[in-house]
N, C-alpha and C positions, 0 to 999 in steps of 0.2 A: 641163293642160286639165281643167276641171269633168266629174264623170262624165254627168252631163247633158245637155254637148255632145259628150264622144265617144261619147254610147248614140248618137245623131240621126247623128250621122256612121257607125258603123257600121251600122245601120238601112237605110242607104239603099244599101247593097250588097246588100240584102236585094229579094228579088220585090215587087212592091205588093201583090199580094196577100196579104203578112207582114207588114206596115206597122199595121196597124190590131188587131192583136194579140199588141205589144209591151206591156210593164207599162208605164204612163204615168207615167213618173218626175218629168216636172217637172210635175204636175197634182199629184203627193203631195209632194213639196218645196215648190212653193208653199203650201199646206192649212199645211205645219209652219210655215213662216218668215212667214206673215199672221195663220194664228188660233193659233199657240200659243207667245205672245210673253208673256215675264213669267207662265209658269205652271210654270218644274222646282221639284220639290217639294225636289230635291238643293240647300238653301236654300247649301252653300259652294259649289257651283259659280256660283251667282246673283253670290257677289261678285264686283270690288267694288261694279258695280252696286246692289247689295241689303245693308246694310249698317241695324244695328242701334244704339240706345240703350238703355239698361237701361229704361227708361220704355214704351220701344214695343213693342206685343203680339206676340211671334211667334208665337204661339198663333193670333190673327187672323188672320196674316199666311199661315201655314201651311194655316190654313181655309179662305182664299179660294183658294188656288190648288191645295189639293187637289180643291176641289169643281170646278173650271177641266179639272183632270184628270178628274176622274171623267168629265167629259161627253164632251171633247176624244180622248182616247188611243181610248179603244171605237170614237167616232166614224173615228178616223182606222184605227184595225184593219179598220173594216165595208171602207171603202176600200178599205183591202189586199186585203182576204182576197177584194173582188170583182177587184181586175185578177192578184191568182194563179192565181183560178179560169179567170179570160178567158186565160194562158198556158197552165194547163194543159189545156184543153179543149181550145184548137188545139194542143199539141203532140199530145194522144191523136186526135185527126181526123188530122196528118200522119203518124206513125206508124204508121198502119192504112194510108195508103195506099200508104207505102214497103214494108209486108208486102203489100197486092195488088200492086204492081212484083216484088218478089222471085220471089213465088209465079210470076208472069208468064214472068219468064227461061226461054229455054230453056239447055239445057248447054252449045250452042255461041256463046251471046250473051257480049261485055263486058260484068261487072256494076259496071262502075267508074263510069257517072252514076247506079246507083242509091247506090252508096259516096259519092259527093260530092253526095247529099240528104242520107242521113246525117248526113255530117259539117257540112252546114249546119243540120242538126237541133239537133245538138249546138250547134254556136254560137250558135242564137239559145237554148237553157237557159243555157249560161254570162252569157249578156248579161244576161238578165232574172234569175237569180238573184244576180248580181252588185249588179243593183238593186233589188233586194227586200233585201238587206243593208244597202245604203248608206243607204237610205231608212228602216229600223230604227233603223242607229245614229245618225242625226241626229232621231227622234223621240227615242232614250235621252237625246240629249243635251238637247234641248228641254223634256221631259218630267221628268224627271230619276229614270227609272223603270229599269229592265232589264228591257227584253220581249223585246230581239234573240233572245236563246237558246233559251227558251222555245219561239217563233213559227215557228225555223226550225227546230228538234226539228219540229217539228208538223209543219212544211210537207215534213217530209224523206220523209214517207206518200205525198204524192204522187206520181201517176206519171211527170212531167216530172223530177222528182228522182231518185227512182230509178233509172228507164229502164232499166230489165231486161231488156225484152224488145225496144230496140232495140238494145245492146247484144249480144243473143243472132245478132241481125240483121247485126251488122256483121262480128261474128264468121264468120260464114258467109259474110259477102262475100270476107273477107282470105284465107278459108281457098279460097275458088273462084280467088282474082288469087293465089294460090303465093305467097306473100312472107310472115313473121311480122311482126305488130306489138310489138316490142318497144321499150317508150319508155326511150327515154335510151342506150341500148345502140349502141354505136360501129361502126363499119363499116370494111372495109378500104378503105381512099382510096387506094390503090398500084394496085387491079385497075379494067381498063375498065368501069364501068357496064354492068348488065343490065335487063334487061325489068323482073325482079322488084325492083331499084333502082328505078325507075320508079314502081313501085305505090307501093311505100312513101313516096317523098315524095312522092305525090299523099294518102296516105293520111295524110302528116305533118300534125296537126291541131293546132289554136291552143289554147293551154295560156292558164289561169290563175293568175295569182300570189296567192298566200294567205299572210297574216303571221298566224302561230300563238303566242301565247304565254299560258302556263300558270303562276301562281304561285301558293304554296302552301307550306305544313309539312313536306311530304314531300319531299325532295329528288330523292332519285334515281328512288322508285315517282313520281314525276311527269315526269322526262324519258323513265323508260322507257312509261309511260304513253300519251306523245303520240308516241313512236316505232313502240311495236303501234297505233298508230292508223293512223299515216303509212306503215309496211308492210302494212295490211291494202286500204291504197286505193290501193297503188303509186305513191304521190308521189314525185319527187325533189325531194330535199333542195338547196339551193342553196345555204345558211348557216344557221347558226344561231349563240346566243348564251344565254351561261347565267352569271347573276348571283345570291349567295347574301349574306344580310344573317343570321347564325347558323343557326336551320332554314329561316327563310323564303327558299324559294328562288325566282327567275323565269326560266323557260327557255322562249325566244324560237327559233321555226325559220322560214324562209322556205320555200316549197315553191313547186313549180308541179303545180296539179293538174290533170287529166287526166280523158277521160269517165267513168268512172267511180267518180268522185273527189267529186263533188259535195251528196252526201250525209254526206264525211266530219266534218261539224258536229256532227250528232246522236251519231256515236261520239265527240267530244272532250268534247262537254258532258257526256254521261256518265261519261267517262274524270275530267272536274274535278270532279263529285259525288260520285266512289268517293273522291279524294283531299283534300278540301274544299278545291277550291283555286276561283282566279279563272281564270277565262277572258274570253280577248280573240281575237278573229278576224275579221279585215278582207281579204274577199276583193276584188281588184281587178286587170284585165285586166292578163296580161304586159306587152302591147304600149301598155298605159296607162302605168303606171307602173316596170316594172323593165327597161325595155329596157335601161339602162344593163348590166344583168346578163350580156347578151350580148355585150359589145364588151370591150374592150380596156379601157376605164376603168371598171374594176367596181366598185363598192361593194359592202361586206360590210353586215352589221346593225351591227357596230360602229361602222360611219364616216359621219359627216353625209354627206346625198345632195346632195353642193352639189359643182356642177363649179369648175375651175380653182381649186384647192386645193392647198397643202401641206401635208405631215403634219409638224409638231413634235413633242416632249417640252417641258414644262415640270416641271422639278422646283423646290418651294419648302420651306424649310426653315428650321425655327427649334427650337434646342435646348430652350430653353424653351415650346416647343411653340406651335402653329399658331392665333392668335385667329381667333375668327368676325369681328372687327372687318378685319382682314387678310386671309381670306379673301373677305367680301365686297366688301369693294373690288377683290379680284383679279379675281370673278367678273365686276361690272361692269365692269372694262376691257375684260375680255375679249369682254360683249357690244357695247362700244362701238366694238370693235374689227370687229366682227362675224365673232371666232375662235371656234367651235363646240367646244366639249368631246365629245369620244369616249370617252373612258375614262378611271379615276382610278384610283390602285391606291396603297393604303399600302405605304411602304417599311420603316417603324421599327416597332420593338414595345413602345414604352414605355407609361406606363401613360397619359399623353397626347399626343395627334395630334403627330407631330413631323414629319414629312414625307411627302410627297404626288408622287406621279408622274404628269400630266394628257396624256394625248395630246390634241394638239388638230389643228385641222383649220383651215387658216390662209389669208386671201384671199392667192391671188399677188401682188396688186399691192401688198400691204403689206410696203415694206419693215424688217424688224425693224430695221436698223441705224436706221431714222430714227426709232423709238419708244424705242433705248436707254433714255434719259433718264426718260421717263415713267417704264418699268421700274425705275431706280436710284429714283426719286423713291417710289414704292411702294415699293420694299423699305426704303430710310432709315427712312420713316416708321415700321415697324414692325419695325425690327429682323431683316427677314424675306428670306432669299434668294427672290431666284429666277431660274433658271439654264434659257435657252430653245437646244433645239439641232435640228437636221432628224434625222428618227423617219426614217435610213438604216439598210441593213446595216450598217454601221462604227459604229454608235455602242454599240452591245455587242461589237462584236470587236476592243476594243484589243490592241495588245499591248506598246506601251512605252510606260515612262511615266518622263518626266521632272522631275527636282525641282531648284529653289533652293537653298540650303541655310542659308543667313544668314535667320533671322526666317521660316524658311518650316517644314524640316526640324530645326531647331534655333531656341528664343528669343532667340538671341543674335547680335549681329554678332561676330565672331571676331577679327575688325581692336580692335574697340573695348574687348572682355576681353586683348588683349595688351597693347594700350595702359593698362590698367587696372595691371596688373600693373609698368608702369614708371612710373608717375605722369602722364602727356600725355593722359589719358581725356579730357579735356573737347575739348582741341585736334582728337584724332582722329574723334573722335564727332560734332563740327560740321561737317566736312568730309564724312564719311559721311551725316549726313540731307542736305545740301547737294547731294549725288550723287543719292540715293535720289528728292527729288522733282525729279530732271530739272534742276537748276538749273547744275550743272557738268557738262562732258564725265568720263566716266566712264573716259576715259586719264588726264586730267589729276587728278581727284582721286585715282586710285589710287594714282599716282607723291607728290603730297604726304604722304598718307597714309604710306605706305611709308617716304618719307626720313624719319621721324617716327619712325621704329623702330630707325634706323640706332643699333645699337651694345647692342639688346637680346639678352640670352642666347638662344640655341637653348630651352636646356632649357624657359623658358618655355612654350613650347610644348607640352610635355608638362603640364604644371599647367593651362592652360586646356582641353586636352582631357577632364581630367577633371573640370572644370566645367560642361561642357558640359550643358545643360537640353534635352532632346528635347521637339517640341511633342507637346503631348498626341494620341494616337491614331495617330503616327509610327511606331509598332511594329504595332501594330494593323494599319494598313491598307499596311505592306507585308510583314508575311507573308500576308496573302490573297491580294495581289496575285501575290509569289511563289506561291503554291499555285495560281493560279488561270493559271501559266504566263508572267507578264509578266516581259517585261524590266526591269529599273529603273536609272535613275543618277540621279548629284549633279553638277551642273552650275554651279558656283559661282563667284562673282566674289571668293572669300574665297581662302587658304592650300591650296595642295595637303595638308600633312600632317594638317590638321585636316579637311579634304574625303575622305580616305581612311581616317580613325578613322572618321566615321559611315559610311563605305562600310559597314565591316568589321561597326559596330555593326546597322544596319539590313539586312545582306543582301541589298547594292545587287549590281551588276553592273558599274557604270564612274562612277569617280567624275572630275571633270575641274574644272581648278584653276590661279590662278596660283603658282607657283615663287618662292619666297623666296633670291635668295641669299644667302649664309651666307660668310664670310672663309674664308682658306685653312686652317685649322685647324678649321672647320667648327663653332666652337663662340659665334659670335654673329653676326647678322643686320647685311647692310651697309647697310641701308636703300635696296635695287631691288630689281626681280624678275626672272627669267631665260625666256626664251623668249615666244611669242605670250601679250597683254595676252587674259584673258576677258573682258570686254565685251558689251555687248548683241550685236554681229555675230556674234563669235563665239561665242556662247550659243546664237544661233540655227544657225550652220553645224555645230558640233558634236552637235548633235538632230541634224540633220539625217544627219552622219557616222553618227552608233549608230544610226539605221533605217537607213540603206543595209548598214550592215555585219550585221545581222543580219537582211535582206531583209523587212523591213518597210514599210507604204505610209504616209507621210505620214495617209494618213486613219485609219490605226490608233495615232496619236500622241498623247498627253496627255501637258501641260506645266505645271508649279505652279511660281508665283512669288508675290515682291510688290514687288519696285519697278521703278521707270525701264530698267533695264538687263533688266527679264525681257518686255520689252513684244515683241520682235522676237522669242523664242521661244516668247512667246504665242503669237503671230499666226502663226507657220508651223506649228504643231502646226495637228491639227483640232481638240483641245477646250483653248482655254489657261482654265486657274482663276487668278484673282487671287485668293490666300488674303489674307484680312483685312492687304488691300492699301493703299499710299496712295491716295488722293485719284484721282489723272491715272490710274494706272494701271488703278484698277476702271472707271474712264470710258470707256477702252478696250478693256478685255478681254471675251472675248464669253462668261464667266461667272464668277461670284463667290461665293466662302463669307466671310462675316463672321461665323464660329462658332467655337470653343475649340478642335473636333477637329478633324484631318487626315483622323479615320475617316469624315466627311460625303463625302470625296470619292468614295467607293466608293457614294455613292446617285446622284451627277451622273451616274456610271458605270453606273446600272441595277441596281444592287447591292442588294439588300433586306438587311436588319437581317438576316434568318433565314440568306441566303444565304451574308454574309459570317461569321454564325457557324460555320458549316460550312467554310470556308474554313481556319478560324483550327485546324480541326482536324485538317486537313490539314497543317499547316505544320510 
C-alpha cells in the first residue's frame, strides 16, 4: 500500500476535527511528480533516460536544470515548512489542553481517557512525521539534491518533535494507573491477569519501524555510533545487518521507535558527521510495512521480503577463476528466474575470484529439477560449476561422507591397470567405458571383465597398488573432513584389496568392495568374484548400512561418484556430487564439480578456503 493511501485510511480513525490538520501529503507529492519532472541535478541517476554524446553540452544541460532547482526545491520547502507549521501548531493547541484535563483530574478520577488522548497525540506525530520524510526523500530523489537531513535536524526543534512536556504528561498518568511502562519487556503469561495488566495494554502504543543505515570508514566507531543512539532513545532493535568492503563499512539496523524516539534523526546525523559517514533513514509505520516482523514468517534485513519463498545456497566455482562474462549471465538467470539474491560470501582466498556462495531466495513454484538443464547449459558454457542445494540445518551438519573410488578417489580404473599388467588392456577397458555410460548391466560387465583375469597372479596386485595416482586434493579434503569429525568410506565397484590400500592410505573408515577369488593356493585369480556383486543397488544400500550403523540421518549423507553405477547412491545421499562425471550421470545428479580438485568439495560443503586450512591443522 502507497503511504499516501494508508495516511487517508489512518486519518479517518482520527476526530474531524483532526482531519484538516494532518500534513497534506498528496498535495506535496503531486507538486513533485507534475512540476519537478526532468530537473535532478544527480545527472547518473537521470539515466538511462538522460544519456550523453561527447558533442552535447552538459554544461547546458546541468544549467537548465539547476536553475529548474533553484526555483522548484525552495519553492517546494515554503510548502513544507507551511503544512509542519499547521502540525505543529495544533499539536501545541492539543497539548495544552490535555495539560488543562490533567490539571482537572481529581485523585479519585480514571485518568486513563486522558492517557488514550495522549497516546492518540502521539499517533497523529508518528503519522505526519512519517510523512514529512517520505515526502523529503522523494523530493531527494526528484531533485537530486540531499535536504532530508538537513530539514529534519531542523524540524527536530520543534515541539510536535520533541514533545517533552507531553511526555512528562504521560509519565504522570502511568505513574497515577500503577503499572510501569516498560517497552519491549516480557511478562509472566503463567499468572492470571491484573488490573495493572489492564493498563498497560491499554497503554500498549503503536510503534514505528525505522530502517537505519550508516556507511562509512570507521567500522566499528560507526556501529557503535548508531547503537549510543538507539540506547539513548530506547528503541528496540529487531535486526540488523553489517556489510564491510576493507574500511568501508555499512551497518544497517531495523528498530521500532517509540514516543520518545522521534527526534532520534538529529542524533544519527550527527552521529554520521562525527564519523564522515552516509546516512540513510526511512522511517515507515510498523503496521505498514513490517508486520511480517510480527508473525511466524519473519524476515530478517538479510532476506528478500517476498512471501512464499525458499531459501537455497548456490555455490559456483571455477578453479581458473570466476569471469564477469559468467557471472553475468548467472546473474541474469537468476532475475529471470525471478530468484532474489540475499547474500554472497567468498569462499577461496586466491589471488582471483574462484568461488562464490549466493544465498538465494527462490519462488516455490519453481521447480529446480525442471531448470536442471538450463543450469548444466550455463555452466558447460563456461566452464563453470554450479551446485544449488536448500539453505536447511543439514546442509553444514554432515557427517558421512561417501566416495567412489575408480576415477573418483583415485585416476584410475583398477580393473583396467590389472589388465594392463597382463596384456588384455584394451579388451577390459572397452567393457569398462561400456559399463560406465550406462550401456551394459553392471553384473554383467563385471562378470566379463573378471573372467578376463582368469589365470592372472595375485601378486599383481600389489604392483598396481602402488601405481595407484590419488586425484589431486584426495588427501587434502579428507583429513579436514576427518578433523572436522566425519565419518568417511570407499564404496567401490572395483577390487576389495585395492579398496582397502586407499582405505589405509586416506584414513577412511569402511572401505566396501568386490572379492576376487583366488585358486586354492591362493596365488592366482580364477577369473570370479565371491560373495554379494557391488553394483549400483548395492552401493546405495551400503551408504545406507554405514549411516545407520553409526546413527547418522540420511540428510547428513554426502556421496561422490562418477559413473552409471554411482547414480543410485547419489540419489539416496542428500548431497550426491558428480565429480567430473560422464555425460548421463552429471544430468542427473543434483550437483557437479568439473574441476581437478576433490578439495572443491569441502566449498559445496560450506567450507571456506580459510576454514579448511585450519582443519588441515588439526589433522
Amino acid at each position: 500500500m502507497k503511504y499516501g493511501n494508508y495516511l487517508e485510511l489512518q486519518k479517518a480513525e482520527f476526530p474531524a476535527s483532526w482531519q484538516a490538520h494532518f500534513l497534506d501529503y498528496t498535495m506535496l507529492k503531486t507538486y513533485l511528480k507534475t512540476r519537478m519532472v526532468d530537473t535532478s541535478v544527480h545527472l547518473s541517476t537521470a539515466c538511462p533516460s538522460l544519456t550523453f554524446k561527447w558533442e552535447d553540452s552538459v554544461a547546458d544541460t546541468l544549467g537548465s536544470r539547476l536553475e529548474r532547482v533553484r526555483t522548484l526545491t525552495p519553492e517546494f520547502i515554503r510548502m513544507l515548512d507551511a503544512q509542519v507549521t499547521k502540525v505543529n501548531t495544533f499539536f501545541e493547541r492539543m497539548q495544552s489542553d490535555i495539560q488543562v484535563l490533567c490539571k482537572a483530574l481529581r485523585a479519585e478520577q480514571e485518568p486513563q481517557s486522558v492517557l488514550n488522548e495522549v497516546l492518540r497525540l502521539e499517533r497523529f506525530v508518528f503519522l505526519n512525521f512519517t510523512g514529512v520524510a517520505k515526502a523529503l526523500k522523494k523530493h531527494d530523489k526528484w531533485a537530486g539534491l540531499f535536504v532530508r537531513e538537513p530539514y529534519l535536524v531542523r524540524m527536530s526543534e520543534l515541539e510536535f518533535v520533541a514533545s517533552t512536556e507531553l511526555q512528562q504528561i504521560k509519565a504522570e498518568l502511568v505513574a497515577r494507573l500503577g503499572c510501569d511502562e516498560v517497552v519491549g519487556s516480557s511478562r509472566d503469561t503463567t499468572r492470571a491477569p491484573t488490573p495493572s495488566d489492564k493498563h498497560r495494554a491499554d497503554i500498549g502504543h503503536a510503534t514505528q519501524t525505522a530502517m537505519v543505515s550508516l556507511r562509512g570508514p570507521h567500522g566499528t566507531d560507526i556501529i557503535g555510533g548508531v547503537l549510543t543512539c538507539l540506547s539513548k532513545h530506547k528503541c528496540q532493535i529487531v535486526d540488523f545487518s553489517l556489510s564491510r568492503l576493507h574500511h568501508d563499512v555499512t551497518f544497517g539496523v531495523l528498530v521500532h521507535l517509540h514516543e520518545r524516539s522521534v527526534d532520534l534523526f538529529s542524533d544519527l546525523a550527527q552521529t554520521a558527521q562525527r564519523w564522515d559517514g552516509t546516512l540513510s533513514f526511512d522511517v515507515q509505520d510498523a503496521q505498514l510495512k513490517a508486520t511480517k516482523l510480527a508473525t511466524s514468517a519473519q524476515y530478517a534485513l538479510s532476506e528478500a521480503p517476498y512471501a512464499q519463498r525458499i531459501k537455497y545456497v548456490a555455490t559456483v566455482l571455477n578453479e581458473r577463476g570466476l569471469s564477469p562474462e559468467f557471472l553475468s549471465e548467472w546473474l541474469a538467470w537468476l532475475l529471470a528466474k525471478k530468484i532474489s539474491v540475499e547474500q554472497m560470501r567468498r569462499l577461496d582466498k586466491r589471488t582471483s575470484l574462484m568461488c562464490v556462495e549466493f544465498r538465494l531466495s527462490v519462488p516455490h513454484d519453481l521447480g529446480l529439477d525442471k531448470v536442471r538443464a538450463e543450469l548444466i547449459a550455463i555452466s558447460s558454457a563456461h566452464q563453470t560449476d554450479v551446485a544449488l542445494q536448500p539453505d536447511n540445518v543439514f546442509r553444514r551438519q554432515k557427517r558421512l561422507v561417501v566416495f567412489d573410488m575408480d576415477s573418483t578417489l583415485i585416476q584410475q580404473e583398477v580393473i583396467d591397470e590389472i589388465a594392463r599388467a597382463t596384456g588384455i588392456e584394451e579388451q577390459v577397458a572397452a567393457i569398462t567405458e561400456r559399463a560406465m555410460q550406462g550401456e551394459m548391466d553392471f553384473g554383467e560387465s563385471l562378470a566379463a571383465r573378471v573372467a578376463l583375469l582368469a589365470g592372472t597372479p595375485v601378486s599383481v596386485l600389489e604392483g598396481v597398488k602402488q601405481r595407484l595416482v590419488f586425484t589431486e586434493g584426495a588427501h587434502y579434503l579428507c583429513r579436514a573432513l576427518k578433523s572436522a569429525g566425519f565419518k568417511l568410506a570407499v564404496i567401490s565397484g572395483g577390487f576389495l584389496p585395492l579398496a582397502k590400500h586407499v582405505k589405509t592410505e586416506l584414513g577412511l573408515d569402511y572401505a566396501f568392495a568386490n572379492q576376487l577369488a583366488v585358486s586354492a593356493d591362493g596365488s592366482v585369480l580364477v577369473g570370479e568374484t565371491v560373495g554379494p556383486v557391488v553394483d549400483a543397488a548395492r552401493k546405495a544400500e551400503l551408504l545406507e548400512v554405514i549411516a545407520q550403523a553409526e546413527g547418522i540421518a540420511i540428510d547428513q549423507v554426502v556421496a561422490v561418484g562418477d559413473g552409471a553405477n554411482d547414480l543410485l547412491m547419489l540419489a539416496k545421499a542428500s548431497l550426491g556430487i558428480a565429480f567430473n562425471a560422464k555425460p548421463r550421470v552429471q544430468e542427473q545428479a543434483r550437483a557437479r564439480i568439473n574441476q581437478k580438485s576433490l578439495a572443491n568439495i569441502l566449498y559445496l560443503m560450506g567450507y571456506s578456503e580459510s576454514e579448511a586450512s585450519e582443519l588441515q591443522l588439526l589433522g
